[in-house]
Backbone of each chain as nested JSON, in Angstrom:
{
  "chains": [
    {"id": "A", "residues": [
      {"number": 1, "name": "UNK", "atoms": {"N": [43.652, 42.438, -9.821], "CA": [43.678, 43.823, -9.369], "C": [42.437, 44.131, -8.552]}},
      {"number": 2, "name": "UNK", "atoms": {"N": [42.531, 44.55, -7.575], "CA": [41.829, 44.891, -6.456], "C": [41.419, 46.622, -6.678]}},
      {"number": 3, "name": "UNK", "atoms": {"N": [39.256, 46.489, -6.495], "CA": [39.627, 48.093, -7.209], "C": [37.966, 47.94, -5.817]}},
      {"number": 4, "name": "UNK", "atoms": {"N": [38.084, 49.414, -5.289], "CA": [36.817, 49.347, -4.253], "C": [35.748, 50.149, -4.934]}},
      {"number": 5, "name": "UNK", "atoms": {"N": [34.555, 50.154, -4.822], "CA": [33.662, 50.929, -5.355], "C": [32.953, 51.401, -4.223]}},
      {"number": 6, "name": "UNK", "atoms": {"N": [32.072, 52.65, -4.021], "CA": [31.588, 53.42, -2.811], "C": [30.252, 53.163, -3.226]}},
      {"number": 7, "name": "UNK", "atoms": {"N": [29.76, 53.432, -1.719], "CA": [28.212, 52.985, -2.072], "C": [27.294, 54.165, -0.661]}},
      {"number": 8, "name": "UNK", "atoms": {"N": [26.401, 54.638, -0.799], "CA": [25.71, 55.392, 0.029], "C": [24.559, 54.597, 0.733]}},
      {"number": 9, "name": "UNK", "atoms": {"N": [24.404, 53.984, 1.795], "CA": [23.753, 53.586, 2.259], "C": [22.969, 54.861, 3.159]}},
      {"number": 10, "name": "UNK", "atoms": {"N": [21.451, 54.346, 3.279], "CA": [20.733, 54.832, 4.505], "C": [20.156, 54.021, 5.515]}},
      {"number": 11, "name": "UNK", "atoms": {"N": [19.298, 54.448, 6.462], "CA": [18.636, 53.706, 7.554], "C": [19.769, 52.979, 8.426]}},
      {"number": 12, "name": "UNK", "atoms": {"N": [21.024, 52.855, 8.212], "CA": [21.54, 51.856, 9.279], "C": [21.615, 52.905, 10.625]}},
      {"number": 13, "name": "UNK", "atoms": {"N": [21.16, 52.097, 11.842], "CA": [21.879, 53.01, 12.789], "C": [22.87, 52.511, 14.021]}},
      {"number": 14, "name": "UNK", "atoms": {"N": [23.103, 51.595, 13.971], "CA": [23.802, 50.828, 15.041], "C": [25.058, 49.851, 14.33]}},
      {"number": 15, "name": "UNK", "atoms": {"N": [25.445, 49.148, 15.559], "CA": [26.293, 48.381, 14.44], "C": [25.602, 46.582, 13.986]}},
      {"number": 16, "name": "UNK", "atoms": {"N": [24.812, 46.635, 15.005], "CA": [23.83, 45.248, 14.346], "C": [23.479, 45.757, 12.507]}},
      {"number": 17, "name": "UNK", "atoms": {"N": [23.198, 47.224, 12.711], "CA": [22.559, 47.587, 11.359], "C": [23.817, 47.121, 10.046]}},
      {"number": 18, "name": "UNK", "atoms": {"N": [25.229, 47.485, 10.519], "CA": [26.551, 47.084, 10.199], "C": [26.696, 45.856, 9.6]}},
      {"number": 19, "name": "UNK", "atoms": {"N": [26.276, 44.932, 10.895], "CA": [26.29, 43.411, 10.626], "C": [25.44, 43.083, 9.456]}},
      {"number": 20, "name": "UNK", "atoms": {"N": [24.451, 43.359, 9.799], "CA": [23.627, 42.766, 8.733], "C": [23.864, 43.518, 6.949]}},
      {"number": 21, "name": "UNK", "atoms": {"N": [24.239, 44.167, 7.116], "CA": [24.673, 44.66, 5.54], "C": [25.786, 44.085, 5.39]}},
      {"number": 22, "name": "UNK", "atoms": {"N": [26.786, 43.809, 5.772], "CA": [27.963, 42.946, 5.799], "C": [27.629, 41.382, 5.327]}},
      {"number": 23, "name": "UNK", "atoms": {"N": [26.996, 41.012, 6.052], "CA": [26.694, 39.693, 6.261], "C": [25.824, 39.367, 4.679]}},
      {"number": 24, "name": "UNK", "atoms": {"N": [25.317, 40.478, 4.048], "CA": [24.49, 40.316, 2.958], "C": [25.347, 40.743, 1.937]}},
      {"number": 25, "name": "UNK", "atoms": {"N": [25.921, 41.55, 1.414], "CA": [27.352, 42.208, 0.217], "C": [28.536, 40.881, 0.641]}},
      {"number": 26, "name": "UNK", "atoms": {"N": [28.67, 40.467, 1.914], "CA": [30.023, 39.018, 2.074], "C": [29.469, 38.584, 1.413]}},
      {"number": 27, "name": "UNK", "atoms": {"N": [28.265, 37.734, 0.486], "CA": [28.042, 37.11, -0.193], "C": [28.049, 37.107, -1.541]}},
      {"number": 28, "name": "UNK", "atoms": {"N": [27.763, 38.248, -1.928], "CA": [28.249, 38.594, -3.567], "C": [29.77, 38.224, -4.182]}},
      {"number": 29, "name": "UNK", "atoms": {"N": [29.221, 37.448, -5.331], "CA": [30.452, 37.304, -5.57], "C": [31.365, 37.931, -5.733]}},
      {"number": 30, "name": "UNK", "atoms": {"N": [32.934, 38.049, -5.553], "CA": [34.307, 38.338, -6.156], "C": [34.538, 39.697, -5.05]}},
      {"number": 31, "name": "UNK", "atoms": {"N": [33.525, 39.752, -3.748], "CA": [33.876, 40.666, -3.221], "C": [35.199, 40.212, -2.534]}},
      {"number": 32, "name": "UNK", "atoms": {"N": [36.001, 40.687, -1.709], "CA": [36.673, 40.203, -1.076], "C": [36.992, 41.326, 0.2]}},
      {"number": 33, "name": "UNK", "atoms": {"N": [36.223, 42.551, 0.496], "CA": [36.578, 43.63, 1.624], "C": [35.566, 43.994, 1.732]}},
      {"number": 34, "name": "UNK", "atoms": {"N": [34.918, 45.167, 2.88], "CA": [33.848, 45.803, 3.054], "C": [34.102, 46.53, 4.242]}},
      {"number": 35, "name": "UNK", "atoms": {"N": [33.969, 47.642, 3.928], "CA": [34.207, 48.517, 5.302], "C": [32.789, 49.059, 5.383]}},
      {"number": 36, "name": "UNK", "atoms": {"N": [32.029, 49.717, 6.12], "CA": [30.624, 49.822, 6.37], "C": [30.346, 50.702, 7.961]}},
      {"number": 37, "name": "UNK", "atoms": {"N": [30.147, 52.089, 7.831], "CA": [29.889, 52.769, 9.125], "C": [28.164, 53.001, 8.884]}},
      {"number": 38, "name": "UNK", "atoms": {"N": [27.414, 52.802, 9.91], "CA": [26.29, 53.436, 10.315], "C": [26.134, 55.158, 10.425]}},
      {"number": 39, "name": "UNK", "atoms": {"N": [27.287, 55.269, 10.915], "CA": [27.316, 57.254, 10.888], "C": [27.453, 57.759, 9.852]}},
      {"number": 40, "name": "UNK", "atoms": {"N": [28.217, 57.008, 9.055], "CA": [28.318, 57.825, 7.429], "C": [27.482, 57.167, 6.413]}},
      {"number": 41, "name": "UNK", "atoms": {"N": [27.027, 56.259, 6.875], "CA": [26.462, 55.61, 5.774], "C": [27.386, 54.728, 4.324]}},
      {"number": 42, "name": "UNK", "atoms": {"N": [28.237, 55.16, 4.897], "CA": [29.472, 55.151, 3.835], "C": [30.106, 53.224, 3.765]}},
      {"number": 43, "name": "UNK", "atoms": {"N": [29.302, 52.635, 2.803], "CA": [29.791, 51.075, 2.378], "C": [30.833, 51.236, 1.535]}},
      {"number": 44, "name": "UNK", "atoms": {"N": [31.982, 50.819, 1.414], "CA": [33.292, 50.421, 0.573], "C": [33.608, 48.791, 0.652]}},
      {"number": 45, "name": "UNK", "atoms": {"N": [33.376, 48.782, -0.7], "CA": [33.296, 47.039, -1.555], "C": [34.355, 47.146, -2.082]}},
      {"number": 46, "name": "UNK", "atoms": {"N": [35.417, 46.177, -1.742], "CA": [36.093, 45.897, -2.478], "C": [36.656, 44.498, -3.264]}},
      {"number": 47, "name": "UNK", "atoms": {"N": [36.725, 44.16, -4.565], "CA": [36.668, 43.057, -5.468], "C": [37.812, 42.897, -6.069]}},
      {"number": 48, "name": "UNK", "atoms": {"N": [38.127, 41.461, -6.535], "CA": [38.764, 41.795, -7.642], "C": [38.157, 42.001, -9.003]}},
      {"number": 49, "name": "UNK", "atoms": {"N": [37.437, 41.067, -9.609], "CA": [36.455, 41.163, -10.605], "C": [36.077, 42.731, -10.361]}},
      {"number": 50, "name": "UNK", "atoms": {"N": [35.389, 42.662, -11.896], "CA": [34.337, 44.196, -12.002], "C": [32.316, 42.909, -11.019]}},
      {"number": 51, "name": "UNK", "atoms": {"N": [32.38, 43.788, -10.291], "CA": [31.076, 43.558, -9.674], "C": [29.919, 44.411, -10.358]}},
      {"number": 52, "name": "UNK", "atoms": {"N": [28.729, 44.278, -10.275], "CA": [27.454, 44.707, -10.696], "C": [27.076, 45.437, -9.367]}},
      {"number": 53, "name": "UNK", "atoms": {"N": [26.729, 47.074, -9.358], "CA": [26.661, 47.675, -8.462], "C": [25.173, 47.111, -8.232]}},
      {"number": 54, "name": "UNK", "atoms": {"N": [24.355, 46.54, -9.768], "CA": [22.817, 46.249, -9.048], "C": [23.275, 45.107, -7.73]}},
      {"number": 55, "name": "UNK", "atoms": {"N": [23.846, 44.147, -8.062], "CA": [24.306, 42.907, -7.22], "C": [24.479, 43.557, -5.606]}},
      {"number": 56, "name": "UNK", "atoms": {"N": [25.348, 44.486, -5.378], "CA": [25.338, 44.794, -4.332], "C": [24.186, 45.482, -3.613]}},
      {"number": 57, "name": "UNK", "atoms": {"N": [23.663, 46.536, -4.414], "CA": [22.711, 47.197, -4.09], "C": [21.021, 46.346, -3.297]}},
      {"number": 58, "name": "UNK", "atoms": {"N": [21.534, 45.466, -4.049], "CA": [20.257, 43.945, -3.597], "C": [20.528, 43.526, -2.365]}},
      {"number": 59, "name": "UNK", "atoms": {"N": [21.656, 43.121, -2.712], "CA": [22.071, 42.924, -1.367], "C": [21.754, 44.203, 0.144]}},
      {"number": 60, "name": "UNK", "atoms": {"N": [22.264, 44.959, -0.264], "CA": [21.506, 45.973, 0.942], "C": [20.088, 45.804, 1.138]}},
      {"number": 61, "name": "UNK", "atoms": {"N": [19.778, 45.972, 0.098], "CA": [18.062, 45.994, 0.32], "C": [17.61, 44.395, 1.308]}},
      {"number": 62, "name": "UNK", "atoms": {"N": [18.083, 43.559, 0.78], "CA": [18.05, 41.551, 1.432], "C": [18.406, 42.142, 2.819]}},
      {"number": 63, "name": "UNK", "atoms": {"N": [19.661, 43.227, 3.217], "CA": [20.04, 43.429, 4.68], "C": [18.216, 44.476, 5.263]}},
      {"number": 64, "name": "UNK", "atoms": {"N": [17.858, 45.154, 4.728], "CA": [16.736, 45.726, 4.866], "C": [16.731, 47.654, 5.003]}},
      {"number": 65, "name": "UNK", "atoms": {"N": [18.052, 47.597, 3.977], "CA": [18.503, 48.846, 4.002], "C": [18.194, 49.623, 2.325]}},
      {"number": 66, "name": "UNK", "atoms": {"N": [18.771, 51.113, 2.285], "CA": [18.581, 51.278, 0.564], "C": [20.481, 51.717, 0.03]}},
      {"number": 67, "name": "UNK", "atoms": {"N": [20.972, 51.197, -0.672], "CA": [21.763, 51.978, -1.342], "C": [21.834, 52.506, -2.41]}},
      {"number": 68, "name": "UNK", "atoms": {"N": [22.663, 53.412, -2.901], "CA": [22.988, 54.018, -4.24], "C": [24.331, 53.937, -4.329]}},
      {"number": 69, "name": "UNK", "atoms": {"N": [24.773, 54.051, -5.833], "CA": [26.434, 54.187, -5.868], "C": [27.175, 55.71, -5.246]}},
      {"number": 70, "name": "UNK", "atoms": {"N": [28.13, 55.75, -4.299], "CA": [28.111, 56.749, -4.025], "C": [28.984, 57.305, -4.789]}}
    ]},
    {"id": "B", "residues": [
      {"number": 1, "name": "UNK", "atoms": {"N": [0.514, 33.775, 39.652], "CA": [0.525, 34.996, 39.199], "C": [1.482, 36.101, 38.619]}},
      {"number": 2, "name": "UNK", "atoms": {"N": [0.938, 36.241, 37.559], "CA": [2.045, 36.933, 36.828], "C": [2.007, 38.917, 37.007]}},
      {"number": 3, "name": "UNK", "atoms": {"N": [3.359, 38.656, 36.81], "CA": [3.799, 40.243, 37.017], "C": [4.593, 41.192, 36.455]}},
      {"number": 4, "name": "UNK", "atoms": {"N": [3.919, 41.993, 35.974], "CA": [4.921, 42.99, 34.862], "C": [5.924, 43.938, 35.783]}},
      {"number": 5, "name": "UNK", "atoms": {"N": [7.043, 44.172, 35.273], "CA": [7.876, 45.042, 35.932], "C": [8.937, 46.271, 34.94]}},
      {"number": 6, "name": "UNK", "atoms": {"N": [8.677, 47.208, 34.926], "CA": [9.051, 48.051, 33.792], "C": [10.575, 48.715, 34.006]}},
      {"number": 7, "name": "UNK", "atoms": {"N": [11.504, 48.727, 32.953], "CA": [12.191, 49.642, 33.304], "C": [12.652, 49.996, 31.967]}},
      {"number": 8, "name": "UNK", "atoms": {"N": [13.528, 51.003, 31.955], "CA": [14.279, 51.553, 31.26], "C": [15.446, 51.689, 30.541]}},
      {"number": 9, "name": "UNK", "atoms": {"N": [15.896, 51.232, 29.405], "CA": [16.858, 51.147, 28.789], "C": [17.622, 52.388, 27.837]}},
      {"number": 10, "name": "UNK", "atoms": {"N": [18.441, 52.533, 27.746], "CA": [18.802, 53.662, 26.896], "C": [20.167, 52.757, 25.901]}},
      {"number": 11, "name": "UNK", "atoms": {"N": [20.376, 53.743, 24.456], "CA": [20.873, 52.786, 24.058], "C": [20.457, 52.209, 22.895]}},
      {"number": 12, "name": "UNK", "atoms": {"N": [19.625, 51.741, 22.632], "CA": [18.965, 51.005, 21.916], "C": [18.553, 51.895, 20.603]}},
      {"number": 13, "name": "UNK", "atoms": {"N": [19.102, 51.614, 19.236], "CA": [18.322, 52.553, 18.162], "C": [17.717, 51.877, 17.476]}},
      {"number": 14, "name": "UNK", "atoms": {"N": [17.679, 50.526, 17.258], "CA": [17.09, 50.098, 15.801], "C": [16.307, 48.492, 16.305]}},
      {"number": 15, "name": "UNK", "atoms": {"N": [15.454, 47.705, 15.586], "CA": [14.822, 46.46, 15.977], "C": [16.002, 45.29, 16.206]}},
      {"number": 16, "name": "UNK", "atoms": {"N": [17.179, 45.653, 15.682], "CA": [18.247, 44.287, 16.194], "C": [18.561, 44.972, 17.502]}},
      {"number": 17, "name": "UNK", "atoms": {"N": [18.442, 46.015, 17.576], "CA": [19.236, 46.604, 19.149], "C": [17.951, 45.793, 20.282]}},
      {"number": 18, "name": "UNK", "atoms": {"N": [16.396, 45.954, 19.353], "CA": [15.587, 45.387, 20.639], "C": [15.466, 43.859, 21.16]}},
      {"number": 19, "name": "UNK", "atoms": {"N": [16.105, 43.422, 19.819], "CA": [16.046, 41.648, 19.669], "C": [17.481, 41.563, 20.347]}},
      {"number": 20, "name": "UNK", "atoms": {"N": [18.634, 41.899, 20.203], "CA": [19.623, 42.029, 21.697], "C": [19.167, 41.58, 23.094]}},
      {"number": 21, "name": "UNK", "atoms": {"N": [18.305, 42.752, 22.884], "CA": [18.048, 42.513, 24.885], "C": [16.796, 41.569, 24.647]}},
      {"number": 22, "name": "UNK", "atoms": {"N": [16.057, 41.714, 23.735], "CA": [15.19, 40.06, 24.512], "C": [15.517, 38.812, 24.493]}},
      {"number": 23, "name": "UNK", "atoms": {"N": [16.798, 38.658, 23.321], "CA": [17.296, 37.633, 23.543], "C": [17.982, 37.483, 24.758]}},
      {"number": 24, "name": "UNK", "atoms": {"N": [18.82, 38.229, 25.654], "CA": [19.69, 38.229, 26.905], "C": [18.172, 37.79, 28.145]}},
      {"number": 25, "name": "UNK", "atoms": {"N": [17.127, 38.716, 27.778], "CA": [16.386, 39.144, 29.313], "C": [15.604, 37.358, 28.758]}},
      {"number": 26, "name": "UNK", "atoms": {"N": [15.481, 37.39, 27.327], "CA": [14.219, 35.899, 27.731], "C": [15.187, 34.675, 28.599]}},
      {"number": 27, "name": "UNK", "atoms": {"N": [16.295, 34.933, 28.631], "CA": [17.293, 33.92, 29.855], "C": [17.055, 34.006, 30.977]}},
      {"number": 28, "name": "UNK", "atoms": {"N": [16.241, 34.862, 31.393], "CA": [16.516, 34.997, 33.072], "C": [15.263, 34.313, 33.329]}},
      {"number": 29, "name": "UNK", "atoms": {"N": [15.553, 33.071, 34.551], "CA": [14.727, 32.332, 35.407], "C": [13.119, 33.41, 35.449]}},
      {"number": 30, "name": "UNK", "atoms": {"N": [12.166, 32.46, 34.753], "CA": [10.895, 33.419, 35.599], "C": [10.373, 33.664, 34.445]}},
      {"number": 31, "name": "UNK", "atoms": {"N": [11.015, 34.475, 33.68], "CA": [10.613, 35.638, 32.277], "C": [9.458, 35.146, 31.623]}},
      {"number": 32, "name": "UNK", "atoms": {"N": [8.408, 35.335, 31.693], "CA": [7.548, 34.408, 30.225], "C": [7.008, 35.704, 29.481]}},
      {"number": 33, "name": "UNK", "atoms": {"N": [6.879, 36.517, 29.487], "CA": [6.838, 37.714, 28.392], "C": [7.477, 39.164, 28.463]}},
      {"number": 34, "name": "UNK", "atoms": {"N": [7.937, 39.283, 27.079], "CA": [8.848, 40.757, 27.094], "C": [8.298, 41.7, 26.125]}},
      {"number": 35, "name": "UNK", "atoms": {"N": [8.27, 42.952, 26.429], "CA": [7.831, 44.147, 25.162], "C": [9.164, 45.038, 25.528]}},
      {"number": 36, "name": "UNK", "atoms": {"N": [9.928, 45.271, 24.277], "CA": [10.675, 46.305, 24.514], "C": [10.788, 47.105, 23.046]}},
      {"number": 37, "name": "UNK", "atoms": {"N": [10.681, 48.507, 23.202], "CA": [11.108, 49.739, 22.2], "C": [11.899, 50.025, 22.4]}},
      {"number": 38, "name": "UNK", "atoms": {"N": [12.989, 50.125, 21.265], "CA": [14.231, 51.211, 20.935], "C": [13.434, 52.614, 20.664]}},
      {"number": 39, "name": "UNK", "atoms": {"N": [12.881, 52.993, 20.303], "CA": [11.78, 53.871, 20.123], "C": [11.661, 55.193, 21.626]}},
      {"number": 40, "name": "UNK", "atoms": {"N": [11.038, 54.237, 22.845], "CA": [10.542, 54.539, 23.796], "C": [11.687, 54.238, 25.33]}},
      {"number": 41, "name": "UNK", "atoms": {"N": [12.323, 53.333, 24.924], "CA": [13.726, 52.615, 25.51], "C": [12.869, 51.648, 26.515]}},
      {"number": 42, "name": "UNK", "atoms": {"N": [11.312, 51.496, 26.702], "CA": [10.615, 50.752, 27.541], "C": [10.769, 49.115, 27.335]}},
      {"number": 43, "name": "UNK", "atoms": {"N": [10.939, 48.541, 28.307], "CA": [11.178, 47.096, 28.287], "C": [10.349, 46.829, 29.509]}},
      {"number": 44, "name": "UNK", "atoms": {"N": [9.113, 45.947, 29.237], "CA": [8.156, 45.499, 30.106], "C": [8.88, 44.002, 30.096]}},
      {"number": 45, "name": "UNK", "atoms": {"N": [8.796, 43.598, 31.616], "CA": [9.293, 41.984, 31.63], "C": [8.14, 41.537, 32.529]}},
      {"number": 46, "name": "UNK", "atoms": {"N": [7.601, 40.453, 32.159], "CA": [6.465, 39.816, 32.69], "C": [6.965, 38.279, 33.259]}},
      {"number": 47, "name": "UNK", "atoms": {"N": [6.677, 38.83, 34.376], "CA": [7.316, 37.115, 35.203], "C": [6.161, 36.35, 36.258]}},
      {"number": 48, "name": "UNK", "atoms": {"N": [6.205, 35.311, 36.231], "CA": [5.223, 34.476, 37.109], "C": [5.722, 34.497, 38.538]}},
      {"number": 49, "name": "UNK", "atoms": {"N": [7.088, 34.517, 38.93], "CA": [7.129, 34.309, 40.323], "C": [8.162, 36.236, 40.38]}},
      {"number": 50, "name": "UNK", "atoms": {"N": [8.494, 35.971, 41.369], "CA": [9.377, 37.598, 41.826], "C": [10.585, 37.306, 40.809]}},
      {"number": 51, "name": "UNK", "atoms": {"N": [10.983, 38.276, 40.404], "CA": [12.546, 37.945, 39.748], "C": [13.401, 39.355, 40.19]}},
      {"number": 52, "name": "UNK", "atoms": {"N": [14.818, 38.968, 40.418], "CA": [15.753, 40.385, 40.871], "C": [15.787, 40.808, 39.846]}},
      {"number": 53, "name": "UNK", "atoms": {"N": [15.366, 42.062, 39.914], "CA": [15.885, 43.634, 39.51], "C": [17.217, 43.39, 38.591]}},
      {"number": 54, "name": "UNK", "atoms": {"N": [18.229, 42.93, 39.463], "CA": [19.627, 43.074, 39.22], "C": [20.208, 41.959, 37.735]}},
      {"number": 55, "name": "UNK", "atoms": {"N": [19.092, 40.835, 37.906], "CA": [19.261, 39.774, 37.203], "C": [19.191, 40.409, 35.342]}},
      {"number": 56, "name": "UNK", "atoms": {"N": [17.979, 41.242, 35.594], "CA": [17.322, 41.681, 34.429], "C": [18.388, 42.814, 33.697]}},
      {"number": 57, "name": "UNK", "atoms": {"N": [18.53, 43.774, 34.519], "CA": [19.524, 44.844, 34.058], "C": [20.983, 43.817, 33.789]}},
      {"number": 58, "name": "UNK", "atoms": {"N": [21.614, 43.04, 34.263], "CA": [22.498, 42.364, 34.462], "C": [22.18, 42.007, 32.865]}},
      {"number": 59, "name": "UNK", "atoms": {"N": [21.241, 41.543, 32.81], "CA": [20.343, 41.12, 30.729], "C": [21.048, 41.626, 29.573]}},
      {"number": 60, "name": "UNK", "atoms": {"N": [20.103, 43.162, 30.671], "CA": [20.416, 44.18, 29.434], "C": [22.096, 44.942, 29.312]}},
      {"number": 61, "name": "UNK", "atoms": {"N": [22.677, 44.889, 30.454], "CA": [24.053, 44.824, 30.067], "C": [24.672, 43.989, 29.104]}},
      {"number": 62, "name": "UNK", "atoms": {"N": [24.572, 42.85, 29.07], "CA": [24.979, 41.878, 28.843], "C": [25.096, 42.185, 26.81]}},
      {"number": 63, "name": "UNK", "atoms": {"N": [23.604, 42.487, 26.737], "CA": [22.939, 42.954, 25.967], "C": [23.929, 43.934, 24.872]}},
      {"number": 64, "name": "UNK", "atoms": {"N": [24.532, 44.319, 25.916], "CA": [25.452, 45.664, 25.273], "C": [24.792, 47.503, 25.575]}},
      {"number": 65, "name": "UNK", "atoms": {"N": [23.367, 47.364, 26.647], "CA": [22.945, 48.13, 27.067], "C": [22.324, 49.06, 28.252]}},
      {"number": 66, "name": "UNK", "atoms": {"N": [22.117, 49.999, 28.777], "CA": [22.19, 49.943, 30.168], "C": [20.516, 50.0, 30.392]}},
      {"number": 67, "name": "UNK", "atoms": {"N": [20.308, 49.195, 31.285], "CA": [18.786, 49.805, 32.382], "C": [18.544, 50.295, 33.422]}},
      {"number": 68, "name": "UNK", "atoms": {"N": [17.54, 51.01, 33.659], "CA": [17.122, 50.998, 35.18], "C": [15.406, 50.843, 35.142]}},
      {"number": 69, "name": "UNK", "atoms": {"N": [15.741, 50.402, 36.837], "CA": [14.273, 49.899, 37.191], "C": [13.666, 51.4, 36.54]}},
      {"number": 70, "name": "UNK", "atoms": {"N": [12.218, 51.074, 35.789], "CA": [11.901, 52.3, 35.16], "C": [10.154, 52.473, 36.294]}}
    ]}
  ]
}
């Protein structure tokens, strides 16, 4: 079962900013989706497993960004 | 003898937007040093012999951004 969790990102402003948060949450395990706008800030993870929002949240930060669960 | 030549980019918001165009402009025949701000949109290109105008903006298109001779 496939379930997405929301996440509030800041600082991105472009879509390189995009890439690179992508490129860092694709790696966590059991993700398998990610939608990710710079204008909204707005990251959507989606897994099958239950994921560790710290896990992702690291991951933003590794991209050089901050999130919270949104 | 080397020669700085300045222009103007717009476009550009964040440090991958500036690593974009220096990766495109450090291609062009000539180039041996670049300063550019997303910040300021200033892109100094420092070349040893004459280089076209057209080559450089041609860069920063390429780039995904526009210039003009500044």
């Amino acid at each position: 079962m496939s379930t997405t969790t929301e996440f509030q990102v800041t600082g991105m402003t472009c879509g390189h900013c995009e890439m690179s948060v992508r490129e860092e949450v694709s790696e966590v395990a059991g993700v398998t989706e990610i939608a990710v706008s710079s204008k909204t800030g707005k990251l959507s993870v989606t897994h099958e497993a239950p994921i560790d929002d710290a896990a992702i949240i690291a991951a933003v930060d590794e991209a050089g960004y901050a999130a919270v669960r949104g």
